[in-house]
Each structure stands twice: as C-alpha cells, then as structure tokens.
SERO-4910 file (N, C-alpha, C, O; in steps of 0.05 Angstrom, whole numbers):
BEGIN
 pado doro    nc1    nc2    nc3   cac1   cac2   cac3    cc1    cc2    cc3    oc1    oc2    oc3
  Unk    A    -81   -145    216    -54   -156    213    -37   -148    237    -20   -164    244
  Unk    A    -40   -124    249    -20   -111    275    -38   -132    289    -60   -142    286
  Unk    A    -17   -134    308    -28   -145    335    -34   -128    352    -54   -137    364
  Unk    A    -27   -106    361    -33    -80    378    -28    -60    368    -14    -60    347
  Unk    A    -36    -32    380    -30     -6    375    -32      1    396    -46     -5    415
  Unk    A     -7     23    390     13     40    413     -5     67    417    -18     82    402
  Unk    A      0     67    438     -5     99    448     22    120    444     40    115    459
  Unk    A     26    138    430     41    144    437     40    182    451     23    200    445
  Unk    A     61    185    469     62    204    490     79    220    482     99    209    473
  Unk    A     78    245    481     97    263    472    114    273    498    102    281    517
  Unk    A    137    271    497    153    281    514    153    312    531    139    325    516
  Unk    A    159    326    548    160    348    553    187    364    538    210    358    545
  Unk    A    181    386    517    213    397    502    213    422    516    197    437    525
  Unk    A    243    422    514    245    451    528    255    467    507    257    491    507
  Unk    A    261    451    488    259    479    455    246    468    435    242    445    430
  Unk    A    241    482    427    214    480    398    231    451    373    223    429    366
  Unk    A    263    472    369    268    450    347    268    419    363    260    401    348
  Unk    A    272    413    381    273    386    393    243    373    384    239    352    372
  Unk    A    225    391    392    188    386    391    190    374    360    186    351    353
  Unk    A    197    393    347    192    387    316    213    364    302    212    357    279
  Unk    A    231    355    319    248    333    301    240    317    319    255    298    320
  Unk    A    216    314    343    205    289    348    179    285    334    170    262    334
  Unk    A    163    306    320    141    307    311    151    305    279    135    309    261
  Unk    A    170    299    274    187    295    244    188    262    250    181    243    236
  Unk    A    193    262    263    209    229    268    179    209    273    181    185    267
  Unk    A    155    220    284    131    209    292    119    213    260    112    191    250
  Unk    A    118    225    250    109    220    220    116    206    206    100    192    194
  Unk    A    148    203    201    164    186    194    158    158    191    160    142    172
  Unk    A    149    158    216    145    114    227    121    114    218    113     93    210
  Unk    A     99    141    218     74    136    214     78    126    184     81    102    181
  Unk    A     78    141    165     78    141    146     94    120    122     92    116     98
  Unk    A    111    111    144    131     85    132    118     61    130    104     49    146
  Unk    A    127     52     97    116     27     95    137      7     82    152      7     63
  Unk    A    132     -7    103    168    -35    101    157    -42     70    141    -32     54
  Unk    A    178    -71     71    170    -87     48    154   -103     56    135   -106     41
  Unk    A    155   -122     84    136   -133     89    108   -127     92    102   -105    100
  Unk    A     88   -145     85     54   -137     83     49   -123    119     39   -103    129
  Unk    A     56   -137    126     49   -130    155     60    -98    163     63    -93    187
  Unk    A     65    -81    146     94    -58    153     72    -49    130     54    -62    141
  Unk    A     62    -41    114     34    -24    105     15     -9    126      9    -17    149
  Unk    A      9     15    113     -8     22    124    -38      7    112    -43     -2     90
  Unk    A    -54     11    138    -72    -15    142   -100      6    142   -100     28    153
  Unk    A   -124     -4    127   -144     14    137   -164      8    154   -157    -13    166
  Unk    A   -185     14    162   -189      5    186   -200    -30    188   -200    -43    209
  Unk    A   -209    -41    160   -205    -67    162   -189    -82    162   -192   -106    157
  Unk    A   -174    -75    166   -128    -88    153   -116    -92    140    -93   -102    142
  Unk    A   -135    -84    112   -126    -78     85   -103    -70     88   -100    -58    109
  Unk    A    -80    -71     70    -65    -53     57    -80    -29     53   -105    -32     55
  Unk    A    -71     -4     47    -78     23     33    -84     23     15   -106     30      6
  Unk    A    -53     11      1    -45      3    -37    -71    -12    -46    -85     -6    -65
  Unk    A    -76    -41    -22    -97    -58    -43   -120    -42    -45   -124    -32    -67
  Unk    A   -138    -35    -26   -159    -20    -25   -164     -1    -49   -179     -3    -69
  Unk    A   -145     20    -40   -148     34    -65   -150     30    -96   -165     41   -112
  Unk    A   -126      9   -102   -125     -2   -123   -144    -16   -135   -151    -13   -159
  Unk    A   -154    -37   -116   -172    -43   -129   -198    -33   -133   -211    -47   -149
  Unk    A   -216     -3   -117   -230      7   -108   -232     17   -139   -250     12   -154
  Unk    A   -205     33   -144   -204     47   -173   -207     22   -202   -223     27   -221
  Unk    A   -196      6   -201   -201    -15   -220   -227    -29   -221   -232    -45   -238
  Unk    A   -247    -20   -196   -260    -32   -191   -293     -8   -216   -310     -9   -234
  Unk    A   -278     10   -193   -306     38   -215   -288     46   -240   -298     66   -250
  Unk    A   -272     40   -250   -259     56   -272   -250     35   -290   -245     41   -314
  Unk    A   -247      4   -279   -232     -9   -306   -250    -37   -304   -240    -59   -310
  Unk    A   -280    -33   -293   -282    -59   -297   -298    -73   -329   -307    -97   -330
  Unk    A   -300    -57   -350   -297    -56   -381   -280    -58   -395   -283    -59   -420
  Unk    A   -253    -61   -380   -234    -48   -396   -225    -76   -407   -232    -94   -391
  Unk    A   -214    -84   -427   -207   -105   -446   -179   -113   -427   -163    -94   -429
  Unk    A   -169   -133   -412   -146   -136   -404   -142   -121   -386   -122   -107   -389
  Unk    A   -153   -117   -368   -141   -104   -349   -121   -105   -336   -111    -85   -326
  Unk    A   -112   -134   -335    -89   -145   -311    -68   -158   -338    -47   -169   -331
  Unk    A    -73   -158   -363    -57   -163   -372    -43   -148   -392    -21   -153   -401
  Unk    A    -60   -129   -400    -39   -108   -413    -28    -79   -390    -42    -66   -374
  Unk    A    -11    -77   -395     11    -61   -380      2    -33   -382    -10    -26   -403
  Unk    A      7     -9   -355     10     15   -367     36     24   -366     55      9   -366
  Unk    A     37     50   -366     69     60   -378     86     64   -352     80     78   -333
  Unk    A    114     46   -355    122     40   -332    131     58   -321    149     47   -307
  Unk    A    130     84   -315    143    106   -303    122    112   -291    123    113   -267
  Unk    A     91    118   -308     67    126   -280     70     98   -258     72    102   -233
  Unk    A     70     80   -266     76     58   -246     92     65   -227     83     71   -205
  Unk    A    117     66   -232    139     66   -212    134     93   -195    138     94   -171
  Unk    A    123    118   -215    114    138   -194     91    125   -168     95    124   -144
  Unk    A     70    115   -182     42    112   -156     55     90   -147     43     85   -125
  Unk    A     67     77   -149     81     53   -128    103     74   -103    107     71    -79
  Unk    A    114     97   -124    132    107    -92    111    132    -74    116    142    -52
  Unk    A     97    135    -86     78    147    -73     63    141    -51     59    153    -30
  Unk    A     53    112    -64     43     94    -41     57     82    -16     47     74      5
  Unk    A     88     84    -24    104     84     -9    112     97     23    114     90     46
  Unk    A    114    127      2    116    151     19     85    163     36     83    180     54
  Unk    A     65    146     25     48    162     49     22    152     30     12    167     13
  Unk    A     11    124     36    -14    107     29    -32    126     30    -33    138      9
  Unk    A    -46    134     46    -67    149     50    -68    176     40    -90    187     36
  Unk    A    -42    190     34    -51    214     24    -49    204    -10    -48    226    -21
  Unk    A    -48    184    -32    -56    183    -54    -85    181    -59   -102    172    -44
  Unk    A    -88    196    -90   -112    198    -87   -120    191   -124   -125    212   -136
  Unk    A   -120    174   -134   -122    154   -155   -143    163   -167   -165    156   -159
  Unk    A   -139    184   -193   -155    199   -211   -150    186   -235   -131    170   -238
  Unk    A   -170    193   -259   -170    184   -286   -147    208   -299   -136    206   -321
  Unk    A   -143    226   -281   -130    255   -291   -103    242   -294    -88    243   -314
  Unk    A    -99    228   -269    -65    223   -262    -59    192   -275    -38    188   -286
  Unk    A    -76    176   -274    -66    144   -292    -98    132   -299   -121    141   -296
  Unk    A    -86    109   -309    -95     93   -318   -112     72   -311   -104     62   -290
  Unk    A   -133     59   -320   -137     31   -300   -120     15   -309   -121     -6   -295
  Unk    A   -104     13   -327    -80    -13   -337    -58     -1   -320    -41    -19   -320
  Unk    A    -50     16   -309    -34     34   -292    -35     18   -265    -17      4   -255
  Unk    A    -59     24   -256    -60     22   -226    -68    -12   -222    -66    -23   -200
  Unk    A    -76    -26   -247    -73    -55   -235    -52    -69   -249    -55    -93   -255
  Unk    A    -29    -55   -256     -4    -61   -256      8    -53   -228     22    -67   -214
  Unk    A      3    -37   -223     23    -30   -199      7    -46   -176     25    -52   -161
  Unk    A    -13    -54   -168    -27    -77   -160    -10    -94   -165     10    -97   -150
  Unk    A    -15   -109   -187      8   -141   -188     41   -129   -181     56   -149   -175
  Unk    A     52   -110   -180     74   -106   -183     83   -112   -147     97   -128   -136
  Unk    A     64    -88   -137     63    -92   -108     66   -123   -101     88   -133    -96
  Unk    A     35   -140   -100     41   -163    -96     66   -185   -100     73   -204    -86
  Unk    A     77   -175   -128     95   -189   -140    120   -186   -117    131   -206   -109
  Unk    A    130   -157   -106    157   -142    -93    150   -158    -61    167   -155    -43
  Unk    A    129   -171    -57    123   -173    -27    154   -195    -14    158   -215    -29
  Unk    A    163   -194     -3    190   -211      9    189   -235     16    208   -249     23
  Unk    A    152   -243     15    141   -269     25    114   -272     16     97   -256     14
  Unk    A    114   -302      8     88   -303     -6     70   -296     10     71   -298     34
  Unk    A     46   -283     -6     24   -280      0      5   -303     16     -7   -299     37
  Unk    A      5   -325      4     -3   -353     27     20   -371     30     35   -382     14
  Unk    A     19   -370     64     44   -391     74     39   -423     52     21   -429     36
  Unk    A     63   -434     61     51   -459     59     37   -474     61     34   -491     44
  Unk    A     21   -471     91     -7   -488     94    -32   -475     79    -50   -489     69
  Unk    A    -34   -446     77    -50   -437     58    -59   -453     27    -80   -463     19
  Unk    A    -25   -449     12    -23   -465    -12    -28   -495    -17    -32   -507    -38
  Unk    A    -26   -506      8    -35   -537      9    -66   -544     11    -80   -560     -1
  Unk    A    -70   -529     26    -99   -531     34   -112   -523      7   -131   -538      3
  Unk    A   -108   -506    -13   -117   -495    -30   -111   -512    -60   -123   -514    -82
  Unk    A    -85   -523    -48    -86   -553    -72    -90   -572    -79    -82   -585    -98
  Unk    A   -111   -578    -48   -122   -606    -40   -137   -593    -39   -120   -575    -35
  Unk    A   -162   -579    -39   -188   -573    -53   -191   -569    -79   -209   -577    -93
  Unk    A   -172   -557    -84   -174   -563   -122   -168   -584   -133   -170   -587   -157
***
C-alpha cells in the first residue's frame, strides 16, 4: 500500500535530552496509525497489522464457533484491542487469556466499519456488480 520507504538519519545532538525527544518523536510516527487504511501499520505483505492478526486469531481459535461475525463480544474488551491496535499494531498479542473470538471479529468489522473510505473504490464495486 506505501509507495516508498524512508531512510531515516539521525541528526548529530549535542545533549542527550534533544537525542531522546527525537527518538520519542521517531517512535511516535512509527507507531501511529491514521484513520486512513493506508496510515496502518503494514506487515511485510501490506496487510494491515489489525487484519492479519485478527483474522489469524479467528482463524485458529473461532473457526467452530457458532456466529462468529454475528454475535458480539463485550464492548469494552473491544474498544480496549481496537485502542491498542491503535497505539502500537505489532506489539498486540491476541490470547484466549485476554478475549474472545466474538471479541476480536467484532473489532475486525468495527475497524473496517471506522475506515473514512470504502474499502472498494467505485470501480472496484462496479466491476463486482457486473459479475454478479
């Protein structure tokens, strides 16, 4: 989904706290994930984080489960692993300890649902309604 990746160069500091509120601020962007899909952290195929994972876990843990995508888990573990995923994709780590599979493929559709732009442009959805 990126079109390139940056090199980035660390400046020469002549005091430590400067070093560390540029190595604050480089985590920062690392770790930031917009609303748009493209503003996710990406894994090395250009997944999202969120989808991968999510579905990785729904994939070994809920694929028995009666409703998966349509009954709900409890909306507070939700809203937690959604700001989690927020604050730093890659360090979540999606256990039976911490939720649910009705959990994490709610917060799946929830994600998709919050995206600021559909998932397929327009020519996507056309093309896809003239084959059906």
């Amino acid at each position: 989904m990126r079109e390139s990746l940056s090199l980035i160069v660390a400046p020469k500091f002549s005091e430590l706290s400067s070093y560390c509120v540029w190595c604050h601020i480089v985590k920062l962007e690392a770790h930031d994930n917009g609303a748009k899909l493209d503003q996710h952290q990406l894994t090395k195929n250009d997944v999202p984080v969120i989808v991968e994972k999510c579905i990785n876990f729904i994939y070994a843990h809920g694929s028995m489960s009666e409703g998966i995508y349509r009954r709900p888990g409890q909306g507070s573990a939700i809203s937690e692993l959604l700001t989690k995923f927020r604050q730093d994709a890659f360090a979540v780590q999606l256990t039976n300890d911490l939720c649910t599979e009705h959990e994490v493929a709610t917060a799946l559709k929830r994600f998709f649902r919050d995206l600021p732009e559909p998932l397929l442009g327009s020519n996507q959805r056309q093309y896809l309604y003239e084959v059906s």
